[in-house]
N, C-alpha and C positions, 0 to 999 in steps of 0.2 A: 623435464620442466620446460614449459613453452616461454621465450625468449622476453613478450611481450608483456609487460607489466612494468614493476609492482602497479595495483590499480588500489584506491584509497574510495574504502566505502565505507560513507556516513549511515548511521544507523546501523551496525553490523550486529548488533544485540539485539536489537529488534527483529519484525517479519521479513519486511523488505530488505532490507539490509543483509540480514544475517541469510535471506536464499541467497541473493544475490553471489555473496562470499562461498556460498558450497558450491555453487554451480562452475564460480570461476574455478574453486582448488580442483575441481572435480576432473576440470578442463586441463588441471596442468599446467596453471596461471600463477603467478606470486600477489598474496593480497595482503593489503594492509588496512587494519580497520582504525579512525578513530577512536578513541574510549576515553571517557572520562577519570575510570580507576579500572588501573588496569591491573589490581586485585581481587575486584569484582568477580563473581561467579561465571554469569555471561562471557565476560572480556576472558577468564582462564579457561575456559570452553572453546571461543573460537583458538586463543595460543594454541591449543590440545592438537587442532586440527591441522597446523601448521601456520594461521595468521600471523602475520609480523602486528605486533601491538605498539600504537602512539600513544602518547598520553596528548587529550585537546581537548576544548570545551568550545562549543559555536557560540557560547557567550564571552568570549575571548577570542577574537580573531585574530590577534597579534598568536595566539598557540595554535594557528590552525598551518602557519607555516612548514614549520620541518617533518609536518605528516603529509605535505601536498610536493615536496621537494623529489624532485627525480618520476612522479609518476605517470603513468600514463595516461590515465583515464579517472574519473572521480563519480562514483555513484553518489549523487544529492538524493535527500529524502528530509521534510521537517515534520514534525508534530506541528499540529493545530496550535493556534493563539492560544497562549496560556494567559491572557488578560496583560503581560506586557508588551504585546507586540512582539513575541519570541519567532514568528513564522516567519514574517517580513524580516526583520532584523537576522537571526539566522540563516535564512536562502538568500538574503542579496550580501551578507558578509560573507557567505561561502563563495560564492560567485565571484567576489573582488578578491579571497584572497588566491582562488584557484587562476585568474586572470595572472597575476602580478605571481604565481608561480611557473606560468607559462604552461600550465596543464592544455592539453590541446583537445581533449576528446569530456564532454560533460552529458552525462545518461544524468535525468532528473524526472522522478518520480511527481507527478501533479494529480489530478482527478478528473474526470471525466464530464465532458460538455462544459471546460470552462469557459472555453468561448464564446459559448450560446448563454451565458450569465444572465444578460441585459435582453432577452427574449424571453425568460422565463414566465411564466404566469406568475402575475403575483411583485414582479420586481418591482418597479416602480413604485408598488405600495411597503416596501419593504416587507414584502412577505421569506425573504430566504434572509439568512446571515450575510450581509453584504461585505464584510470584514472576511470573512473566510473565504469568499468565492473571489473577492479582490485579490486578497494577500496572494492566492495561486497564482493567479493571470498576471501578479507583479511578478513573482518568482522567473515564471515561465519566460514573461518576457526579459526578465535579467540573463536566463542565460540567452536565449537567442540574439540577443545584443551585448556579451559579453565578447566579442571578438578570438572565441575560441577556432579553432580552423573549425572543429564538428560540434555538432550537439544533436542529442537526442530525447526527445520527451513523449514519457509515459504516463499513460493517462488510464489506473485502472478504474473501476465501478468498483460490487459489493464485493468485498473480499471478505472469503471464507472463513479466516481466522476470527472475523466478530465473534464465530459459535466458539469458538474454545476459549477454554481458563487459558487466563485471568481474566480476558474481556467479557466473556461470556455470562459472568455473574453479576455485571453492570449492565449490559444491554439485553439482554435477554434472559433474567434471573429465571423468569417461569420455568425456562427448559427442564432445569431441574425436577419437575413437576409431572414431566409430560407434556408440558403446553409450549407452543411457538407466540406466544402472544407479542403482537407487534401492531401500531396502526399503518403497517402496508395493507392497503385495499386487496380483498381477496383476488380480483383480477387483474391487481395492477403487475406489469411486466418487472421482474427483477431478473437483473444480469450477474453476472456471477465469474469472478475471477478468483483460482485460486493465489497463496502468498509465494505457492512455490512458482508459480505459474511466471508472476512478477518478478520475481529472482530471475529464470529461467530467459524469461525475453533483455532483463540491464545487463546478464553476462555476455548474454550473445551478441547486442549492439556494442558492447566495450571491446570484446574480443574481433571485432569484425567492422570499425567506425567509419570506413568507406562506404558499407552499405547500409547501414544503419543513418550518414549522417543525412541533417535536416528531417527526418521522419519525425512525425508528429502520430504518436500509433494509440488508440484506444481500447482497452484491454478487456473483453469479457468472454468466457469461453463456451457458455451455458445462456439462455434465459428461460427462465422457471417462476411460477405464481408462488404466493407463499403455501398453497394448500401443495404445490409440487412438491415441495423444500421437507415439510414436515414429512410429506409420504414417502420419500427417497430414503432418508433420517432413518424414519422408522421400519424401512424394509432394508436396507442394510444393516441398521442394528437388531434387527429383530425385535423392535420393542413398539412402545403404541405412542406415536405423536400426535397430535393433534393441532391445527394451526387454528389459533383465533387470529382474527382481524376485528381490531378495536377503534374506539374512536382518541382521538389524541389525550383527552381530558383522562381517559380509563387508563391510556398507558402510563402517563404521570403519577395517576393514580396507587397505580402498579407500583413505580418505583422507577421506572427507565427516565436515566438525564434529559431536561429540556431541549437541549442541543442535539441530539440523539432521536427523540421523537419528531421535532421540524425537519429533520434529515429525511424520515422515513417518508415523511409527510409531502416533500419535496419526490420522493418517487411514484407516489400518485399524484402529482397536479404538473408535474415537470415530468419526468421518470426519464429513463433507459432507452437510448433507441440506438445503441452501438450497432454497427454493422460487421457481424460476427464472420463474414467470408472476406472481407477484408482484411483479416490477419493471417487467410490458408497462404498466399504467395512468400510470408514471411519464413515458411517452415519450422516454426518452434512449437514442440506439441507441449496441447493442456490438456490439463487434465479435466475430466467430467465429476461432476459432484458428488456422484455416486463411490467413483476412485480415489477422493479426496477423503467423503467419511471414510473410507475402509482404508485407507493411510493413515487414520489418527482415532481410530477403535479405540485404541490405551485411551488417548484423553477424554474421548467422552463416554467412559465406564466410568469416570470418576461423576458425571453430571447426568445422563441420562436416567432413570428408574427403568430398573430391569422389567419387563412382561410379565 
C-alpha cells in the first residue's frame, strides 16, 4: 500500500470520479469516496474494491468535513446547474470546506476553452449558456485562489461516455437505429477524450502534485468529424453506422435536450482546437476511440442493431 493518501474523490459513482478512484486503488493508494448512501449499489461497488465510504452531501457543507479530515489530495468534479444554482454553490463549498481542512493538493475537473468564453462567436449575443461557462471559470478560479499549496485543473472536451447507457439514450437516442444523428457539422472538428482517459490523468496529478502543480491541462486524445465517429463505431463493431448531421430544429425535433443540442452547436461555430501534443511531455497514455469501443463491446451490444 503506497504511503500517500487517503485522497477523497467527489463523484466516485460517477465517470470521472469513479476512473479516477480505480486508477488510484490500481496504484496502491487509499481512496475515499464521498457518497451520499452509502447503501447504494454504486457506493457498495466501489466498498467491493476497497474504497473507504463517507456519508456527505455537497448540499451540506457542514457534512463535507470528516470526509475531507486527514486527506491528502481531493478530486472536485460537479454536475451542470440543475436550475438551483447547484454547480456554483457545490464547487466553491467544496473548495471552502477542503480550505478550512487544510487539504493541500486540489485536481478539479472543469471543461475545456473556459477561458476563451467571452471570445466565442456568438457571446455577446448571448448565443452560448452563459450560466454554465461562468459557473466553470468561478469554480476554477475558486480553487486557484483557494490558498491550497497545489492545484490542478482539468479541462476535458467530448467524452466518450456520452455513447453509452444511460446517457446515450438521451443524447443520442437514434444510435439505437443505426444512426449518429447530431447537429455537429459534417466537417466540424470534434475532439475526443476518453472517461477512463480523465481518471487516468486526476490520479496521476494527485499521486505526483509537485509536478502536476499550477498545470492548467486540456484533455483530448483524438480529433475526428462525426462521419469518422460513426465509421470507427461501425468497423469495430462490425455493424453499419451512419452519421447524419442535422440542422438544430430536426435534432429537437428528434428528441435530443435543448441544452445538449446548443452544445453541439457550440462545436461548429466555436469548436475544439486542443492542442493534442501538448499532453505527449505529460506521459499519461489514451487511449484511441477505436480502443475505447472495443473496451465497452458489452455496452453497446445492448444499443447498437447487429449487421
Amino acid at each position: 500500500m503506497n504511503d500517500l493518501g487517503p485522497f477523497l474523490i467527489v463523484g466516485a459513482t460517477g465517470t470521472q470520479g469513479g476512473f479516477t478512484a480505480r486508477h488510484l486503488l490500481r496504484a496502491g493508494h487509499r481512496v475515499r469516496a464521498l457518497v451520499r448512501d452509502p447503501a447504494a449499489e454504486k457506493a457498495r461497488a466501489l466498498a467491493g474494491l476497497g474504497v473507504e465510504l463517507v456519508r456527505g452531501d455537497l448540499d451540506d457543507p457542514a457534512s463535507l468535513a470528516p470526509a475531507l479530515e486527514g486527506a491528502a489530495g481531493l478530486f472536485s468534479v460537479q454536475r451542470p446547474d440543475d436550475g438551483t444554482d447547484s454547480e456554483l454553490r457545490h464547487g466553491l463549498g467544496l473548495v471552502e470546506a477542503a480550505r478550512r481542512a487544510g487539504v493541500r493538493h486540489v485536481v478539479h475537473s472543469s471543461v475545456c476553452h473556459v477561458d476563451e468564453r467571452e471570445r466565442f462567436p456568438g457571446w455577446a449575443e448571448g448565443r452560448w449558456d452563459r450560466k454554465y461557462w461562468d459557473d466553470k471559470a468561478a469554480v476554477e478560479d475558486a480553487v486557484r485562489a483557494g490558498g491550497f499549496a497545489r492545484w490542478t485543473i482539468l479541462r476535458p472536451s467530448f467524452i466518450l461516455q456520452n455513447l453509452l447507457p444511460p446517457k446515450v439514450a438521451v443524447l443520442y437516442p437514434q444510435l439505437a437505429e443505426g444512426r449518429f444523428l447530431t447537429p455537429i457539422a459534417a466537417d466540424a472538428p470534434v475532439q475526443l477524450i476518453a472517461g477512463e482517459d480523465i481518471g487516468r490523468f486526476a490520479a496521476a496529478a494527485l499521486a505526483d502534485p509537485e509536478r502536476f502543480a499550477g498545470a492548467t491541462l486540456e484533455l483530448a486524445a483524438e480529433t475526428m468529424t462525426v462521419g469518422e465517429m460513426a465509421a470507427t463505431l461501425g468497423r469495430v463493431l462490425g455493424r453499419e453506422i451512419v452519421a447524419q448531421s442535422v440542422g438544430p430544429d430536426e435534432a429537437l425535433a428528434a428528441g435530443q435536450p435543448a441544452k445538449w443540442v446548443r452544445s453541439q452547436e457550440w462545436i461548429n461555430e466555436a469548436g475544439y482546437h486542443i492542442d493534442l501534443g501538448a499532453l505527449a511531455p505529460w506521459d499519461v497514455p489514451l487511449m484511441s476511440f477505436a480502443a475505447w469501443i472495443e473496451a465497452h463491446r458489452g455496452e453497446f451490444a445492448s444499443q447498437v442493431p447487429a449487421a
